[in-house]
C-alpha positions in Angstrom: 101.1 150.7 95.3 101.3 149.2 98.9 99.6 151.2 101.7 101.2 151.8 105.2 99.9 149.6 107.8 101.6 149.4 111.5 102.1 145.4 111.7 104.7 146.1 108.6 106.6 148.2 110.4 106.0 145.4 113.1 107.1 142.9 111.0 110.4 144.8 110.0 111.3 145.8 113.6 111.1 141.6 115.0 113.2 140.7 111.7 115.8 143.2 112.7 116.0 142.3 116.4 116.0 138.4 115.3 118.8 139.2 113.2 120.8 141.5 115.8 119.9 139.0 118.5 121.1 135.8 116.8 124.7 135.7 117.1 124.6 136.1 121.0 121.9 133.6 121.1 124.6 131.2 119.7 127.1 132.5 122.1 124.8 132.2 125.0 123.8 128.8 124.0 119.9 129.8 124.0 119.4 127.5 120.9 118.1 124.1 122.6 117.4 121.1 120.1 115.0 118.5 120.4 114.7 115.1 118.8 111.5 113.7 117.3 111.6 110.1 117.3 111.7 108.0 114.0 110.2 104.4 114.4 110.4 101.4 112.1 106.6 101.0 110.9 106.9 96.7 110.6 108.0 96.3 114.4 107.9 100.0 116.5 112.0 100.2 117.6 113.3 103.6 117.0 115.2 104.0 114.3 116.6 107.4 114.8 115.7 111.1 115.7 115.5 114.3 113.4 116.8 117.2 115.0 114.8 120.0 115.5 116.1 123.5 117.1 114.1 125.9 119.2 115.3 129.1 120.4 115.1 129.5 124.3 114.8 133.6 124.3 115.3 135.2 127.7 112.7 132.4 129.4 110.5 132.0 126.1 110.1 129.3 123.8 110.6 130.7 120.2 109.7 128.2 117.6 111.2 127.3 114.2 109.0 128.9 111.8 109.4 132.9 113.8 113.2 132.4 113.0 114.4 130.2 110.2 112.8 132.2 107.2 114.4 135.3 108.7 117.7 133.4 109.5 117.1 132.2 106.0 116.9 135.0 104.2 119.7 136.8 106.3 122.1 134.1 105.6 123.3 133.3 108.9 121.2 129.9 109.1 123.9 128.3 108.0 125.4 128.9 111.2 122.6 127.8 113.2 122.7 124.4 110.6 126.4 123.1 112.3 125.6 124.2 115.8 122.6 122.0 115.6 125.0 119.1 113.9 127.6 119.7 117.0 124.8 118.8 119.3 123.1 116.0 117.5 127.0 114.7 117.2 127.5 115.4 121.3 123.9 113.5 121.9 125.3 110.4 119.7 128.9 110.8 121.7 127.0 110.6 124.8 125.2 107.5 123.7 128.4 105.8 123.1 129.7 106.8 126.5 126.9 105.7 127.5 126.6 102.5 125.9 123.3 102.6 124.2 122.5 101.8 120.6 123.5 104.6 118.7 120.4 106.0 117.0 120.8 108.1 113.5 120.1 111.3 113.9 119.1 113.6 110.9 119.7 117.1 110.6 118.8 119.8 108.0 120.6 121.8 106.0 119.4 125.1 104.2 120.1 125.4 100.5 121.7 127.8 101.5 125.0 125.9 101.6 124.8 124.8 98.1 127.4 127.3 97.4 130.2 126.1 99.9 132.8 124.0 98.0 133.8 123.0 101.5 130.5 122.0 102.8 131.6 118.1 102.9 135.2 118.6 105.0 133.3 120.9 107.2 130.4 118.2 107.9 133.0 115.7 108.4 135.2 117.5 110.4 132.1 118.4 113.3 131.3 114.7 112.9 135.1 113.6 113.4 135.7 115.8 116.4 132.9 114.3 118.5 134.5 110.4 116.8 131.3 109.2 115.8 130.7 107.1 112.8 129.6 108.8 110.1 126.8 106.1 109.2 124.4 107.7 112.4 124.6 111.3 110.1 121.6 111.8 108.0 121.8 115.2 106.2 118.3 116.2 105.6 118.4 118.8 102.1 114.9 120.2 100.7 114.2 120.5 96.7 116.1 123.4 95.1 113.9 125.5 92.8 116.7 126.2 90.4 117.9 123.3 87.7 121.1 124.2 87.7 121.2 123.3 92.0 120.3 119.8 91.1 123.9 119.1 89.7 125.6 120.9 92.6 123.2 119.1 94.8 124.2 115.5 93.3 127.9 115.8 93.4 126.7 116.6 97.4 125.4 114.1 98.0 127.7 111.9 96.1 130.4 113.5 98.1 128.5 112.6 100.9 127.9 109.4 100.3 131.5 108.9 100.2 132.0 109.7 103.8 129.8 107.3 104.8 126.7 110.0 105.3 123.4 109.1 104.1 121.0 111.8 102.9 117.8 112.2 102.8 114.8 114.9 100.5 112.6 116.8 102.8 109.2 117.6 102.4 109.1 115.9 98.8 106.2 116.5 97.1 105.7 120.4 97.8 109.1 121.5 96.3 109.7 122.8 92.8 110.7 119.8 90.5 110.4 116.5 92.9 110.6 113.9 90.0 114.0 115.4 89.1 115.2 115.1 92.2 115.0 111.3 92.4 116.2 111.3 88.9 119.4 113.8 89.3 120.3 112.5 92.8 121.1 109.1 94.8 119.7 110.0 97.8 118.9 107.1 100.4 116.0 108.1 102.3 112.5 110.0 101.0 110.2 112.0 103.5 107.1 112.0 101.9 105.5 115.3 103.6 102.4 115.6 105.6 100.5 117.0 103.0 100.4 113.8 101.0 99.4 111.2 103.7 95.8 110.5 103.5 93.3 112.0 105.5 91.6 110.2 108.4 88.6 111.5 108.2 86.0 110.3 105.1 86.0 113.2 102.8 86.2 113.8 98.6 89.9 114.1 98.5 90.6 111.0 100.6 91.0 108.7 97.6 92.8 110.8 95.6 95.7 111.2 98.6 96.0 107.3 98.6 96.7 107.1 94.8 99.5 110.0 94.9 100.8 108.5 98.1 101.0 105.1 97.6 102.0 105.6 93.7 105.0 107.6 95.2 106.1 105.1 98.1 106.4 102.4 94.9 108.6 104.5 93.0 110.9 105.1 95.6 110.6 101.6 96.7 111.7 100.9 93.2 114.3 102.9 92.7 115.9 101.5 96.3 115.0 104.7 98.4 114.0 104.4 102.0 110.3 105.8 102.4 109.9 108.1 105.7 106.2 109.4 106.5 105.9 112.9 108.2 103.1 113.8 110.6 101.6 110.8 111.3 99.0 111.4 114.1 96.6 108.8 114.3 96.5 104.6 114.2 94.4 104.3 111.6 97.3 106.2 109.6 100.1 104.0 111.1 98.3 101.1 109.9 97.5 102.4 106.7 100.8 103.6 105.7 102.8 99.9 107.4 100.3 98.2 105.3 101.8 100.1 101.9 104.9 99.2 102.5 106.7 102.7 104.2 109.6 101.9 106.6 109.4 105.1 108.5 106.9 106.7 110.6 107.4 109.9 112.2 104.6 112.1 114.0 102.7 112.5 117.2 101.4 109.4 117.3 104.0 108.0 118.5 105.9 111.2 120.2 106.6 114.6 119.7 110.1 116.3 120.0 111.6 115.9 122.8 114.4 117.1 125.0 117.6 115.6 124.8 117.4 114.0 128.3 113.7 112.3 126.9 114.9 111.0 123.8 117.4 109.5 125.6 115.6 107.5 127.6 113.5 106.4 124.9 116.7 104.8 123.2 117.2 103.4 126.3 113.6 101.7 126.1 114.5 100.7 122.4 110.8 100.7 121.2 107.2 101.6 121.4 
C-alpha cells in the first residue's frame, strides 16, 4: 500500500518534462560540458580531463544527478553519451589546431550500451571524424550488476583496446561485484571512488579506510592497472594518497570542472 502525496505527482510531472524536453535540448545545443582536471600525483602536470555534462535549461544550470537517472531509465542517455564524446573529440581537435599537448580526455558511457553490437565502429567513427588519435579516448564504464554483462563487457573493452582506446572502471568499490571486474576485464585505469579515500578528519573509521584503500591501490598496482583517486579535497589527502603509490588525483583540490575555454588554458599552463 503506498499513500498519495503531492511531491509524487511532482516527481512524475519533472521526469516527464525532462524526457519531452531532452531531444530539443540536444538540438538546441543546451547540453554544455565541462572538464575536471586529472593531475599526475608524483609531479602535479595534468594528465587529462573527465568530461562532465551539464544541462544549460532556458538560463539555468541543471546538474547531472536531476537528469541522468531519468535519461537513464528512459533510455535516451545513450544519446546524450556521444554528444558529449563529439565535444570532448572537438576540444582535443582544437588542441591540435592549436598546438597544445593533447590531454586524454575520459568520457562515460551508461551500461546502457552494453547491448549495441556496434558500440565500437560507432565510438571510432565520432573519434575518426574529428582525426584525433585514439590513444587521448578514455571510455569511462561503471560495474554491471548482472554476471552475464561482465563477458559482454570484456570483449568491449577488448574491442576497445584494439582501436587504441583505453578504458577505465568507475566508482569501483560501490558497484555490484568489483573483484570480478578486475578479474573478467583488462581494463587500464581504476577510479577508486570517493567513498573509499580516507577521511581527513580523526575519527573511528579512519583506519579502517586506509586498510581497504591502500590494500586496493596494491592490487591494481599488481595486476598493472593505473590507480585514479576521485574527490580529493584536501593536501593532507594529496599527500597521503602520492605517498601510497596512486598515479591520479582528481578533486577540488586542485580544480573543479571547468568550462571548456578554462581547461584550456590550464593545458596551456601544463601544471599546478
Amino acid at each position: 500500500v503506498v499513500y498519495y502525496k503531492d511531491e509524487y505527482f511532482k516527481d512524475v510531472a519533472k521526469q516527464k518534462e525532462i524526457i519531452a524536453g531532452f531531444q530539443r535540448g540536444l538540438e538546441q545545443q543546451e547540453f554544455v560540458v565541462h572538464y575536471q582536471p586529472k593531475v599526475m600525483a608524483d609531479n602535479k602536470t595534468i594528465y587529462g580531463g573527465e568530461a562532465l555534462v551539464r544541462w544549460n535549461r532556458q538560463g539555468t544550470l541543471i546538474y547531472p544527478g536531476d537528469f541522468i537517472p531519468v535519461l537513464e531509465r528512459d533510455g535516451s542517455i545513450c544519446k546524450l553519451d556521444f554528444y558529449v564524446l563529439d565535444k570532448a573529440c572537438a576540444l582535443l581537435e582544437d588542441c591540435m589546431k592549436k598546438g597544445l599537448d593533447l590531454p586524454r580526455i575520459s568520457i562515460n558511457f551508461s551500461r546502457k550500451h552494453i547491448g549495441n553490437t556496434c558500440l565500437v565502429r560507432e565510438i571510432v567513427e565520432v573519434i575518426d571524424c574529428h582525426k584525433i588519435p585514439h590513444e587521448y579516448v578514455e571510455i569511462e564504464l561503471t560495474e554491471s550488476e548482472d554476471f552475464r554483462d561482465y563477458i559482454v563487457m570484456a570483449k568491449l573493452i577488448d574491442a576497445l583496446k584494439a582501436e587504441g582506446i583505453s578504458t577505465s572502471i568507475d566508482d569501483f568499490g560501490t558497484g555490484y561485484s568489483s573483484l570480478n571486474m578486475l578479474k573478467m576485464t583488462s581494463i587500464d585505469i581504476l577510479k577508486i571512488d570517493k567513498s573509499f579515500i580516507p577521511l581527513e578528519e580523526e575519527c573511528k573509521e579512519k583506519n579502517k579506510d586506509c586498510i581497504m584503500f591502500e590494500n586496493i591501490a596494491h592490487l591494481a598496482k599488481a595486476l598493472g592497472v593505473m590507480v585514479v583517486a576521485e574527490g580529493v579535497e584536501t593536501k593532507q589527502q594529496y599527500e597521503y594518497l602520492k605517498q601510497m603509490g596512486c598515479d591520479i588525483i582528481q578533486g577540488y583540490y586542485f580544480d573543479k570542472p571547468l568550462i571548456q575555454e578554462q581547461f584550456l588554458e590550464k593545458i596551456k599552463m601544463g601544471s599546478y
